[in-house]
Wavefront OBJ file of the C-alpha trace (Angstrom):
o trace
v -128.582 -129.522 17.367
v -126.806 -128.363 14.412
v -126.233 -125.170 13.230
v -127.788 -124.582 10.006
v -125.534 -123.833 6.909
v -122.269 -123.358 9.048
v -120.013 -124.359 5.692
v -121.050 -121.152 4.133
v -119.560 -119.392 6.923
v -116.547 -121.688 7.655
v -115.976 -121.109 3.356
v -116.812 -117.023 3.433
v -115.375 -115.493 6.267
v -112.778 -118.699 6.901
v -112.031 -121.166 9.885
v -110.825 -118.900 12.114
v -114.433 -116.760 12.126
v -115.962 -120.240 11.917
v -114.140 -121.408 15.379
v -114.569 -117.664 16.955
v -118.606 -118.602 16.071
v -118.391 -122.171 17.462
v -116.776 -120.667 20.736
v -120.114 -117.541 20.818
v -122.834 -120.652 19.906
v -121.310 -122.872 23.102
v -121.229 -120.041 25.163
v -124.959 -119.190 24.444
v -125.706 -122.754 25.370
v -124.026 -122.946 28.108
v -125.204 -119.760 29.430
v -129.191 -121.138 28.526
v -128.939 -124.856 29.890
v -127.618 -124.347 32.908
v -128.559 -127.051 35.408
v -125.854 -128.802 37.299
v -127.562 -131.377 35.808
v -127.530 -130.998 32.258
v -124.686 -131.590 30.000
v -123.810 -130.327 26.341
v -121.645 -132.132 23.740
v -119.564 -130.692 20.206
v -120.650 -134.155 18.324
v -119.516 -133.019 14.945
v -118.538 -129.953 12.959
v -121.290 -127.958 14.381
v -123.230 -130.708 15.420
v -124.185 -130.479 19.502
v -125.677 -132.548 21.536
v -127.532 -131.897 25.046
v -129.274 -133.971 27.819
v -131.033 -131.818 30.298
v -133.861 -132.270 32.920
v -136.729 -130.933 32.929
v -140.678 -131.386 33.957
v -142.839 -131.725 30.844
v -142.625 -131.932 27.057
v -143.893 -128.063 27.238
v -140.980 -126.811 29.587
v -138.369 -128.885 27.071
v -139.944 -127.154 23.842
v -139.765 -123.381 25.806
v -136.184 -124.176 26.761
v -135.030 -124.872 22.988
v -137.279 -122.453 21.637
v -135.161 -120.084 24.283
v -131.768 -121.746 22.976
v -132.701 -120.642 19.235
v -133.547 -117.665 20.011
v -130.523 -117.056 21.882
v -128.249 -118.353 19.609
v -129.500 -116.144 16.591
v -129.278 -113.181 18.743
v -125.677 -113.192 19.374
v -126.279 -111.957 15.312
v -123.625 -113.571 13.786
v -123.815 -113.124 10.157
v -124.484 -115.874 8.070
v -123.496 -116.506 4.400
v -125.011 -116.915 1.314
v -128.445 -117.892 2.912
v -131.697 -115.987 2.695
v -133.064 -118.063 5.393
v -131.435 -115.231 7.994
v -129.242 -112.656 8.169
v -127.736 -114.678 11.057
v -126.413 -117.732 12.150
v -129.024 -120.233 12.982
v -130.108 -123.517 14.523
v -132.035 -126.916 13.801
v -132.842 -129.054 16.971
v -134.434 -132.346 17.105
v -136.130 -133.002 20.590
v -136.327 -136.270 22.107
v -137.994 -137.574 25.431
v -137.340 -140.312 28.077
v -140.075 -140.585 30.239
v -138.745 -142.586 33.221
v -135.706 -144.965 33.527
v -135.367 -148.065 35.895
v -132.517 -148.283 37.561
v -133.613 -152.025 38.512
v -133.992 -153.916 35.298
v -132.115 -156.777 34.812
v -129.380 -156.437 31.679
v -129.882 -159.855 31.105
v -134.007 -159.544 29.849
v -133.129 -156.532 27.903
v -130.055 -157.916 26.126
v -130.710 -162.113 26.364
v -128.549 -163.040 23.513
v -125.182 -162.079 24.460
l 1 2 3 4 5 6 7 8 9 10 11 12 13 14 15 16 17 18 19 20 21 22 23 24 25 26 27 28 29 30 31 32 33 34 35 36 37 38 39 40 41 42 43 44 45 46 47 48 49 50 51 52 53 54 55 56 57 58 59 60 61 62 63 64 65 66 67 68 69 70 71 72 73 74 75 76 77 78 79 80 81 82 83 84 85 86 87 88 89 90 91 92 93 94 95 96 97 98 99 100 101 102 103 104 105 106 107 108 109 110 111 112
């Protein structure tokens, strides 16, 4: 997840606004993942990342759909974008299907 066009902010209204926005956007994620089993990570700048359950690709697209939509309506005002009025996000989705707890490091990795 990144948020989009965070420089412009961090350059206009400074790094102080830019943290107090950081500490509102982690908040709102936080507050909208929110399984004991899902976990959120500052990877960058304004780069997160997040791992969270959930039962099929529909419910994770509605839950990020959710997280955007939160996110932009904490109305934080961008800068010098006429893609919003507010802060925004970009998030790529991806998908593990199952994971075997039984496989044998040695097939998946035989050339160490």
């Amino acid at each position: 997840m990144d948020i989009d066009f965070f420089k412009c902010c961090n350059d206009t209204y400074g790094h102080a606004a830019g943290d107090l926005a950081l500490q509102r956007v982690s908040t709102a994620i936080r507050e909208t993942i929110s399984s004991k089993n899902d976990y959120i990570f500052r990877v960058g700048g304004e780069e997160f990342a997040l791992l969270f359950e959930c039962n099929s690709s529909q419910d994770a697209l509605q839950l990020v759909e959710k997280l955007k939509t939160n996110i932009e309506n904490l109305q934080i005002s961008a800068a010098n974008t006429k893609v919003s009025p507010y802060l925004t996000i970009s998030i790529g989705l991806g998908n593990i299907k199952s994971i075997n707890f039984n496989t044998d490091s040695a097939k998946i990795y035989p050339f160490r």
